[in-house]
C-alpha positions in Angstrom: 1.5 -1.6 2.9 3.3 0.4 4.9 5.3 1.6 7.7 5.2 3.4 11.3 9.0 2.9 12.7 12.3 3.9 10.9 14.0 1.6 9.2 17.8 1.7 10.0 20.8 0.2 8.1 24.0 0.7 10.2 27.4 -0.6 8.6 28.0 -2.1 12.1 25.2 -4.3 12.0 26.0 -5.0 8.1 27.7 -8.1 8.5 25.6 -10.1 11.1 22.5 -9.6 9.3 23.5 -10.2 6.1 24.5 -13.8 7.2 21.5 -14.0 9.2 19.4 -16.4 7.9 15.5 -16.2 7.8 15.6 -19.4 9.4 17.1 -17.5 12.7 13.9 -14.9 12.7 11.3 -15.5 15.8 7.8 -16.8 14.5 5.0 -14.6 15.1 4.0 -15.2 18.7 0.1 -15.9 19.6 -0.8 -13.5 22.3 -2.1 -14.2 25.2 -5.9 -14.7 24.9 -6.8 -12.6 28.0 -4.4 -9.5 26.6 -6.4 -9.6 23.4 -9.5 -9.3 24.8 -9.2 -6.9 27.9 -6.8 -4.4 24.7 -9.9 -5.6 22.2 -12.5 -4.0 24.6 -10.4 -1.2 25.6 -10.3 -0.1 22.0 -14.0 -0.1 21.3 -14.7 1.7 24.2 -14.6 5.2 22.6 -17.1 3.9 19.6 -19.9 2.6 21.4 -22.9 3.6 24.3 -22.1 2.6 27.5 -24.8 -0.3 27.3 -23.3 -1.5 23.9 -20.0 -1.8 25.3 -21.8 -3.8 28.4 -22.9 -6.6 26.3 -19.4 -6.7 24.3 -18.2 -6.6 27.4 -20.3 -9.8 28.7 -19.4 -11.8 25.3 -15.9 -10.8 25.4 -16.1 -12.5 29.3 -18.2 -15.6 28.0 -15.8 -16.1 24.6 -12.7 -15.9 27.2 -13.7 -18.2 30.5 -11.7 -21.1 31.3 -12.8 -24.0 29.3 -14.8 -21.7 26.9 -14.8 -21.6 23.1 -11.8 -18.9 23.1 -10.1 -20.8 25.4 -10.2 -23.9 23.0 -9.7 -22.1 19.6 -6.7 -20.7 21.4 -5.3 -24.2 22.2 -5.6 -25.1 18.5 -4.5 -22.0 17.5 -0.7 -22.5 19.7 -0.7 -25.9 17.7 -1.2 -24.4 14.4 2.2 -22.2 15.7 4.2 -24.9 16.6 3.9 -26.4 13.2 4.2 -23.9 11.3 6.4 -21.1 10.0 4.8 -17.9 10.3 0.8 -19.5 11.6 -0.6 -16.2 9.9 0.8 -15.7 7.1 -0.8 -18.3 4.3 -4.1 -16.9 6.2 -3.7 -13.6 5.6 -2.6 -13.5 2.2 -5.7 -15.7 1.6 -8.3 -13.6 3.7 -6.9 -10.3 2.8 -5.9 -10.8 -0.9 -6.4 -13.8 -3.0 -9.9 -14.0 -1.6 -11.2 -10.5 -2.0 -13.5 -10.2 -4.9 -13.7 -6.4 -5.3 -11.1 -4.8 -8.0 -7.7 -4.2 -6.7 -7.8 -0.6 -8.4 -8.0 1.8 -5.8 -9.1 -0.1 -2.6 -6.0 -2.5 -2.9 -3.5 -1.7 -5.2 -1.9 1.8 -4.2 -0.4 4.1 -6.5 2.8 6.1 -5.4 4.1 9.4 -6.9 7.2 10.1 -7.3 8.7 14.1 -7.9 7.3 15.7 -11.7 9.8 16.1 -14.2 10.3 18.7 -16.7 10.0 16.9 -20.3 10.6 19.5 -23.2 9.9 16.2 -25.9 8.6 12.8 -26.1 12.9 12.0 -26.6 13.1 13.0 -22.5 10.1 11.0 -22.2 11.8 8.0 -23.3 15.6 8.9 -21.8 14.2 9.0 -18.8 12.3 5.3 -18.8 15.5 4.0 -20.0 16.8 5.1 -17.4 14.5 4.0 -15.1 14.3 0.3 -17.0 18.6 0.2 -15.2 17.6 1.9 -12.0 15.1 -1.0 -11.5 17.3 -3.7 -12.5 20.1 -2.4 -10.7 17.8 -2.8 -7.6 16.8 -6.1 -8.8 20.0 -7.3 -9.1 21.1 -6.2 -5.4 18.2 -8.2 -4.6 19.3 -11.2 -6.7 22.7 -11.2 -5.3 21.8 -11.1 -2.0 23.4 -7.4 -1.4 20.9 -5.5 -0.8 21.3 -3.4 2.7 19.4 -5.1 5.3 17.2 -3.6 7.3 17.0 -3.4 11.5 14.1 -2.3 13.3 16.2 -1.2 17.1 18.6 -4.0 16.8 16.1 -6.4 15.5 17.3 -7.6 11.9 13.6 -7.8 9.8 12.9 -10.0 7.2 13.8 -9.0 3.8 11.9 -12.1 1.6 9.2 -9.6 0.6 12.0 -8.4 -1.7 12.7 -11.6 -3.9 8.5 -11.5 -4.6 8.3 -8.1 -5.5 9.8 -8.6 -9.5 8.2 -11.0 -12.5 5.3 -11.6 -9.9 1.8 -11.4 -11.2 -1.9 -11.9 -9.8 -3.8 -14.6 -11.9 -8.3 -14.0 -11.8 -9.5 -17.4 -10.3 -12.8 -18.3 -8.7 -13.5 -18.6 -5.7 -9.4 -17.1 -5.3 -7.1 -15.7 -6.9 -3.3 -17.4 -7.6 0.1 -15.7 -7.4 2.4 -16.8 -10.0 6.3 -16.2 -10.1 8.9 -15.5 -12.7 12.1 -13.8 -10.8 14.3 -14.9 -13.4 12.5 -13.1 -16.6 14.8 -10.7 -18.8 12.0 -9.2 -20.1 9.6 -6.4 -19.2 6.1 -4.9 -20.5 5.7 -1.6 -22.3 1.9 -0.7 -22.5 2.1 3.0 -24.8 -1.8 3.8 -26.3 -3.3 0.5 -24.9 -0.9 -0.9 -27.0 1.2 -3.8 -25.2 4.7 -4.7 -26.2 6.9 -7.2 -24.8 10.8 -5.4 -23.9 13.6 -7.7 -23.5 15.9 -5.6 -21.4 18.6 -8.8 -20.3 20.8 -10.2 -22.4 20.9 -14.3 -22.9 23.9 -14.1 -20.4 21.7 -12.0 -17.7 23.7 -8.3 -18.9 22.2 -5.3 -19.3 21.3 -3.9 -22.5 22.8 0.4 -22.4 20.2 3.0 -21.9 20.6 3.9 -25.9 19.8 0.2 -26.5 16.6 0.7 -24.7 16.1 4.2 -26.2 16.1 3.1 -29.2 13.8 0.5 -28.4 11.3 2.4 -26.8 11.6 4.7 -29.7 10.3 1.7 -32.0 7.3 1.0 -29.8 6.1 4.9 -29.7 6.5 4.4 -33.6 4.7 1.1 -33.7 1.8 2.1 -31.6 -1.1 2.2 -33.4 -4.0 4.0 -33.0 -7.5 3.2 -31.2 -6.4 -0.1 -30.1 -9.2 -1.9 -27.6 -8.3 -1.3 -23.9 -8.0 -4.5 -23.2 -6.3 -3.8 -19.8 -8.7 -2.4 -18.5 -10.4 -6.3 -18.2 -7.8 -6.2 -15.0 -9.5 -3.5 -13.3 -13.2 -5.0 -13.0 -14.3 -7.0 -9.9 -11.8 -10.2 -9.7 -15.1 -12.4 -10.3 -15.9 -10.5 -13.9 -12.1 -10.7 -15.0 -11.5 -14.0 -14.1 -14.2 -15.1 -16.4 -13.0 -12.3 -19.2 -9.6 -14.0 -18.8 -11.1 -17.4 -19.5 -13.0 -16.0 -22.3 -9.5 -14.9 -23.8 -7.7 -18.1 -23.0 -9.8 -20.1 -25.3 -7.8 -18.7 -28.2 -4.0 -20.1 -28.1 -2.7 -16.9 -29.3 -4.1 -15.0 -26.3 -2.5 -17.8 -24.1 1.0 -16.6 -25.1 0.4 -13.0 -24.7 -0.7 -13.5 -21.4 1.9 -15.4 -20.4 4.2 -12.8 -21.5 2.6 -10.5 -19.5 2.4 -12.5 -16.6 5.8 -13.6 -16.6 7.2 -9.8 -17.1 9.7 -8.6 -14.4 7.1 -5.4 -14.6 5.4 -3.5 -16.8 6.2 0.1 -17.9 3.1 2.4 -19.1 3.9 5.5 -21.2 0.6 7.7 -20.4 -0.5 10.4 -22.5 -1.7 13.1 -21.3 -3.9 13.2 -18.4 -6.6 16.1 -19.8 -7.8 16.3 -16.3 -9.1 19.7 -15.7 -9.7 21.8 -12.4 -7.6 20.0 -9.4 -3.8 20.6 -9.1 -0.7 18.5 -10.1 -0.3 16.4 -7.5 -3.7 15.3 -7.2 -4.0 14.6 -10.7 -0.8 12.7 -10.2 -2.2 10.9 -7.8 -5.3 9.5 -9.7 -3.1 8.7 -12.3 -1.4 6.1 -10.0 -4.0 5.4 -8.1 -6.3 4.2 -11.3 -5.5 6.0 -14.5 -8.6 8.2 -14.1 -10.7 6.1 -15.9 -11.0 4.0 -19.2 -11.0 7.6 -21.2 -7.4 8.5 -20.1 -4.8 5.8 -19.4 -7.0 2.8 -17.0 -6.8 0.9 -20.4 -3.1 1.4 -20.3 -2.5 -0.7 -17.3 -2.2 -4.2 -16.5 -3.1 -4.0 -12.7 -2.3 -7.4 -11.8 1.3 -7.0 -11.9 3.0 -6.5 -9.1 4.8 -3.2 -10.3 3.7 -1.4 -13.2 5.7 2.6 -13.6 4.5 5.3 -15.0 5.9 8.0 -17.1 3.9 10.2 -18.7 4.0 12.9 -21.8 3.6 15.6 -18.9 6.1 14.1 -17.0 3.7 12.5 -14.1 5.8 9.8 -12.4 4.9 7.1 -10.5 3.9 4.0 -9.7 0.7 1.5 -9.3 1.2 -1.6 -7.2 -0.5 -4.8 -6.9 -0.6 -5.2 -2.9 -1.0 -9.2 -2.7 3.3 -9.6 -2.0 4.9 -7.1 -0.1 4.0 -4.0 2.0 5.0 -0.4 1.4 8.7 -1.1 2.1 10.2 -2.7 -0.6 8.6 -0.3 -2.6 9.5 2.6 -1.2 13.1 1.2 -1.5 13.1 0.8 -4.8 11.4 4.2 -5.7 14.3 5.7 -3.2 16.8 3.7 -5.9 15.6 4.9 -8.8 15.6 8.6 -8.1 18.9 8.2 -6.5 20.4 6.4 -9.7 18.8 9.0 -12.0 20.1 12.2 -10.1 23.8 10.4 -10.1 23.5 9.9 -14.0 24.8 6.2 -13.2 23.3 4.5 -16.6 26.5 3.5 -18.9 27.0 2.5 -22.4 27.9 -1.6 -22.2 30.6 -2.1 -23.7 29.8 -4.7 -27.1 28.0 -4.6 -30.5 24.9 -2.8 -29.7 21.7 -5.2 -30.4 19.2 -3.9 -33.1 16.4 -2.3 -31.0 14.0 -4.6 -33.0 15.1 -7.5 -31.8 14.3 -5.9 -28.0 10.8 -5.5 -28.7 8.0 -7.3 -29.5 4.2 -6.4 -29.9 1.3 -8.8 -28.5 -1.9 -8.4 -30.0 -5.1 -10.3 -28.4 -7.4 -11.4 -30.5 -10.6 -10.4 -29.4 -13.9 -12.1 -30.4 -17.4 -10.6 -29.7 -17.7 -12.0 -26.0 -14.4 -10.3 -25.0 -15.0 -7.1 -26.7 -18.7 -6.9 -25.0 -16.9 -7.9 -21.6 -14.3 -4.9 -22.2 -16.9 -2.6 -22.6 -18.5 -3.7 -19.4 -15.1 -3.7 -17.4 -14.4 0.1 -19.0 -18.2 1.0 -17.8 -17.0 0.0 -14.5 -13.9 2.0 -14.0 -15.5 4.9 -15.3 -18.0 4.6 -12.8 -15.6 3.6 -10.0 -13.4 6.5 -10.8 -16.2 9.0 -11.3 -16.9 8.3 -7.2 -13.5 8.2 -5.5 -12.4 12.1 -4.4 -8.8 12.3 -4.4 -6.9 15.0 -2.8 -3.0 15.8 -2.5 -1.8 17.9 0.7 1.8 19.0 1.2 1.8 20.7 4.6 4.5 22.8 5.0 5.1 24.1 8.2 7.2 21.9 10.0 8.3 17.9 9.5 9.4 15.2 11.4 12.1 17.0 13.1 10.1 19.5 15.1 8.2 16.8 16.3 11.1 15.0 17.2 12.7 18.4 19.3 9.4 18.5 21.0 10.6 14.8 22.2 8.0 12.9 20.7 7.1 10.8 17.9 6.5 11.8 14.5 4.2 8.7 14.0 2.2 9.1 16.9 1.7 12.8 16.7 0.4 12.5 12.7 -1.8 9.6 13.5 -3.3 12.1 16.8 -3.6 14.9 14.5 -5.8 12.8 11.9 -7.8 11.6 15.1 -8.3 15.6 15.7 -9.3 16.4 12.6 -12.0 13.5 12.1 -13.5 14.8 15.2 -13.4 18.1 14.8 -14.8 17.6 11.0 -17.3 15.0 12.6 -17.9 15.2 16.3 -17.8 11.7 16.8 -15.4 8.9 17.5 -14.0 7.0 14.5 -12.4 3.6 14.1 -8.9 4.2 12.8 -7.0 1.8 11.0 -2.8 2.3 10.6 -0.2 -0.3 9.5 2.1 -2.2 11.4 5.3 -4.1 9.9 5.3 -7.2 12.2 8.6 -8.4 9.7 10.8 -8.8 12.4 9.3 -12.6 12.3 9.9 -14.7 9.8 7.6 -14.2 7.0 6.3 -11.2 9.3 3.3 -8.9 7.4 1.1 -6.3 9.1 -0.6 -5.7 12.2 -3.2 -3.1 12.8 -2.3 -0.3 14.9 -6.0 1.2 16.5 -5.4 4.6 16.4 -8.8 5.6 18.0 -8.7 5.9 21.8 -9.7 6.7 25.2 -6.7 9.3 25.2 -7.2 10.3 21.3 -10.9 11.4 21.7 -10.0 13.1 25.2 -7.0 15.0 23.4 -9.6 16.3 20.1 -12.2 17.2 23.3 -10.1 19.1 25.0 -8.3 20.6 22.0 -11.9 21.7 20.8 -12.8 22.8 24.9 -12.6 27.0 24.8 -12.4 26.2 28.5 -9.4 24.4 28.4 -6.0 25.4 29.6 -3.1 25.7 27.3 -1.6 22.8 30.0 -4.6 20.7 29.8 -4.3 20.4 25.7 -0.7 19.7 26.0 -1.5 17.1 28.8 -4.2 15.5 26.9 -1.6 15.8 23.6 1.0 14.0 25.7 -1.0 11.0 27.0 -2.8 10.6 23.7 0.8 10.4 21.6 2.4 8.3 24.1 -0.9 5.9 24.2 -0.2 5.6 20.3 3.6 4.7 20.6 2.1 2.6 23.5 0.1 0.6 21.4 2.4 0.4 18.4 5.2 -0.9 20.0 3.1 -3.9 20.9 1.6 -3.9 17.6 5.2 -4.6 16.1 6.1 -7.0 18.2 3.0 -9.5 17.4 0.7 -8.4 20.4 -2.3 -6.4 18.3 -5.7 -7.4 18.8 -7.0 -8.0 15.6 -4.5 -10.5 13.3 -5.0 -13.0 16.5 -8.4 -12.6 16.7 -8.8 -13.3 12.9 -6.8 -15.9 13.5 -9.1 -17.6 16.0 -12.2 -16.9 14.1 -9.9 -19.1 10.8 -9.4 -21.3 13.0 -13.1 -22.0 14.0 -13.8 -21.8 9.9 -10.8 -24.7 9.6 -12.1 -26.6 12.1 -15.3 -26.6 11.0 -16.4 -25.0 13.8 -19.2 -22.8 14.2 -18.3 -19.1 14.1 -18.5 -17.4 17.9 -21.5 -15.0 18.1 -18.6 -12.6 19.6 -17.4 -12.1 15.8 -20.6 -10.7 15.2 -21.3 -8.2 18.3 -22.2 -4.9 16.7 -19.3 -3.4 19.5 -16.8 -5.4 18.0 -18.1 -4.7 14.3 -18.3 -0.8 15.1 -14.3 -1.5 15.8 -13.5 -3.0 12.3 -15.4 -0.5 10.5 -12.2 1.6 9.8 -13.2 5.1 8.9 -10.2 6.3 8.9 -7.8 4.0 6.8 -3.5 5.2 7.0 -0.7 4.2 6.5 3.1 5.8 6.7 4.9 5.2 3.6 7.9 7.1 3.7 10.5 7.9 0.7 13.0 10.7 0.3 11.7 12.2 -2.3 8.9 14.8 -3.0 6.4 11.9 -3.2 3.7 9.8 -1.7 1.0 7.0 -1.6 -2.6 7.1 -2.4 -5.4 4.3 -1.7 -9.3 3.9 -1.3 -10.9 4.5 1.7 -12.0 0.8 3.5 -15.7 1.8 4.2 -18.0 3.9 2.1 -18.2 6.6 4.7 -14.7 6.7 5.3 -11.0 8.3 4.2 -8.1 6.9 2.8 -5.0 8.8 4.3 -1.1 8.1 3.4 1.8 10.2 4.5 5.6 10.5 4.1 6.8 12.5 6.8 10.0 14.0 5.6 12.5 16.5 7.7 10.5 19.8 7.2 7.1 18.9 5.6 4.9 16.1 5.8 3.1 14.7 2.6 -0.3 12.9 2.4 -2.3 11.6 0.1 -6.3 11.5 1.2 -9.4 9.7 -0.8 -12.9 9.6 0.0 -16.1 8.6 -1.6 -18.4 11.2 -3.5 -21.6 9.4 -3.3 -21.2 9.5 0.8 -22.9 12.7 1.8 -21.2 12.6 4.8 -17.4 12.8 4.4 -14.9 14.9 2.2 -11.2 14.6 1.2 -11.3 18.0 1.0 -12.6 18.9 4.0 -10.7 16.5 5.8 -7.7 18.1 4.2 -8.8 21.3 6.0 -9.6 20.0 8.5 -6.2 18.2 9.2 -4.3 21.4 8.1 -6.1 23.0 11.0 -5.0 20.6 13.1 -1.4 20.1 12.4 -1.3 23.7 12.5 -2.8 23.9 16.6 -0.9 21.3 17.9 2.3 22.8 16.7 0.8 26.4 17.7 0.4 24.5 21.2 3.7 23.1 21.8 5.2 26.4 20.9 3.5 28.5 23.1 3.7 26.1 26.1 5.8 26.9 28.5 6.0 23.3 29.5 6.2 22.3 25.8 9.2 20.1 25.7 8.0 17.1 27.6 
């Protein structure tokens, strides 16, 4: 979901990328089994005793000997490669996705916010979705017509097919995993308003654009239409994938229900118009974020959601902007993009009348109406009982620091990424006193069909640097030493990250291909040293957009945070979960706690003489 490098598009490098094919992109290279290991080890060295990383250490030897399990997995491993495209990626959007069984609210699907805007009536409410409706579809039709600015990592072009799977995409409940169904040549969209769901047609037959009064007026005809009290039955889409996949076979046995869904399913995206939140006691941008992130519950607007879309937006009565998106078929990037499009074609005013008879708003819009037998209803209470209890235990906090951005960093000669990701090492320390495994997203897209690998933050160097920081008898020098080598360890390790050569998508993909093979598991997959490394307490991710926004997502482990940022020139935004019911760790506090911490380390490079390394 996400990204730790800047994106470039140059004019210069316009041309040859735009006729590159995705056929011309490098498959994802299978590192070298000794590299994994000796960088595997490495990185759970500052989680475990000394005598837990001795028998890790022993297994990792055993798994890795000539002629030893590792050694054979990895041969069938380089023939999976040579036959096929990308040798991770059906795996990983299998493992990762289709195959998890807990809800995609929260601990999968992201929500984004996007800048709060100043609604003085329901009328700006629904001028402003119309003319977010064109901003999208102006996007998508970059995307459709193969002109949308391609996008170079260095001179490396990336690949851009995430794009073409981000619109009319949906997730479909199936047991024992889920499906992915697409429909990129739809011309219409969903409006949910009150739980109420209507189907939009927003293209013409001929693939136009209806005006932005055309879809005023239409989305004026749906906030009349809306009735009251209407069952939630969104909010099916929220349970466990196991619960609404049975739900949604409950409501398939009625023909009628087939066709809504369908509808739904085969939306370019869906458009929720909230009411308000009525959350009390936290400020804007946290309640923002909950509202992307899962509605705040079944009492508020988790009914008025679809989550199984790929994109659903959000406008609200208050003027809460954003967006919740189903993680299964692209990363952070494309979304970012498009949230970057649509707040640039809104400040540029560039929605225009089209030029024709203008089309009754009735005919644009259509309401679908389940109908709900006994079963369904019972199963939507349950599913309701469930957000409401899922919501009730996620703490979400919003944190704009202000004191400096990405470009003092960048005077100081180091990188932005880096020195976030060592700050939120600092403050986890400082907060917890011990080591945490630290989880940060890595684009691998300049392969074909390139997704993520896992950059692991936690280090030798970053648990030295929040040591020393936290040492009264350190030197000024010392910190700025221990800063330095724990930064560049970070860029160290990300650079390989993006270039294929993590640790842990290869060793997944050594364990899958054991599974495939019908092979039994190695008993180093389940060394409590190489567990301790997966159990990611701190879970980030850079998202970056040029707006006053940012991302917001679950934490992976109970005991652990969920932490997104967009660093921007001259502030830095994040967005930070955790889990009440854990005694142990606080959004909150962490927020402090990382304030604290971005605030020393730029307190440290100041006052350095030696300061500009």
């Amino acid at each position: 979901m996400h990204l730790c490098f800047k994106f470039a598009r140059s004019q210069s490098s316009l041309k040859l990328v735009r006729h590159l094919s995705a056929a011309h992109l490098p498959p994802l290279p299978v590192p070298a089994l000794q590299d994994t290991l000796q960088k595997c080890l490495r990185t759970i060295q500052p989680l475990v005793t000394e005598d837990q990383l001795q028998e890790t250490d022993s297994l990792f030897r055993k798994f890795g000997e000539p002629g030893g399990v590792g050694t054979q997995l990895q041969e069938l491993l380089l023939k999976r490669a040579e036959k096929e495209e990308n040798w991770l990626a059906d795996w990983w959007l299998n493992s990762a996705y289709l195959e998890y069984r807990s809800p995609v609210v929260v601990f999968s699907s992201p929500g984004l916010v996007m800048p709060q805007q100043q609604f003085q009536s329901e009328d700006d409410q629904l001028h402003f979705t119309a003319q977010l409706v064109l901003a999208v579809l102006d996007f998508k039709s970059l995307i459709d017509r193969d002109q949308l600015q391609p996008e170079i990592m260095g001179k490396d072009p990336l690949d851009m097919s995430q794009y073409k799977k981000v619109f009319g995409t949906c997730r479909l409940p199936r047991i024992p995993r889920d499906q992915l169904a697409y429909h990129p040549t739809s011309k219409h969209i969903i409006v949910m308003h009150r739980n109420n769901i209507f189907q939009l047609n927003v293209l013409a037959d001929d693939g136009s654009l209806y005006s932005e009064a055309q879809l005023f007026s239409a989305l004026s005809l749906i906030v009349e239409l809306t009735e009251q009290d209407v069952t939630p039955v969104g909010v099916l889409t929220s349970d466990s994938r196991d619960n609404w996949s049975k739900s949604y076979e409950l409501l398939a046995q009625d023909a009628g229900n087939v066709e809504v869904l369908n509808s739904i399913e085969s939306a370019l995206f869906v458009v929720c118009l909230d009411q308000p939140s009525g959350a009390v006691g936290l400020d804007d941008r946290t309640i923002s974020g909950r509202q992307t992130m899962h509605g705040d519950g079944p009492m508020s607007n988790g009914g008025n959601r679809w989550f199984d879309k790929t994109i659903q937006f959000i406008v609200s009565e208050e003027g809460r902007v954003g967006l919740t998106y189903e993680h299964s078929p692209a990363e952070g990037q494309p979304i970012a993009s498009i949230v970057d499009h649509i707040m640039a074609y809104i400040d540029g005013n560039k929605a225009e009348e089209v030029v024709g008879d203008p089309t009754p708003s009735a005919n644009l819009c259509v309401p679908l109406k389940f109908n709900i037998n006994q079963e369904v209803q019972q199963a939507i209470k349950s599913s309701a009982a469930n957000l409401e209890k899922l919501v009730n235990n996620v703490e979400a906090c919003a944190f704009s620091f202000d004191k400096y951005g990405k470009e003092f960093i960048k005077s100081q000669k180091l990188s932005p990424d880096s020195f976030i990701q060592m700050a939120m090492q600092f403050a986890f320390y400082r907060l917890h006193k011990v080591a945490g495994a630290h989880y940060e997203t890595a684009a691998t897209r300049k392969f074909l069909h390139g997704r993520t690998e896992t950059i692991r933050s936690c280090s030798v160097e970053s648990v030295a640097f929040a040591q020393t920081m936290l040492d009264p008898t350190a030197s000024p020098h010392q910190k700025l030493a221990a800063l330095k080598k724990a930064v560049n360890g970070h860029k160290d390790y990300t650079l390989q990250a993006l270039n294929g050569l993590g640790v842990d998508r290869h060793l997944l993909g050594l364990k899958l291909t054991a599974i495939s093979h019908g092979l039994p598991i190695p008993p180093l997959f389940s060394d409590p040293g190489y567990l301790r490394s997966l159990h990611m307490r701190l879970s980030t991710s850079q998202v970056a957009v040029k707006s006053d926004g940012f991302m917001i997502y679950g934490p992976l482990v109970e005991d652990g945070y969920g932490c997104c940022y967009n660093p921007r020139s001259n502030d830095i935004k994040f967005g930070t979960t955790a889990i009440i019911s854990c005694a142990e760790t606080s959004a909150v506090k962490f927020v402090d706690s990382l304030d604290q911490s971005l605030t020393d380390m730029h307190q440290l490079l100041i006052s350095t003489p030696t300061a500009h390394l």
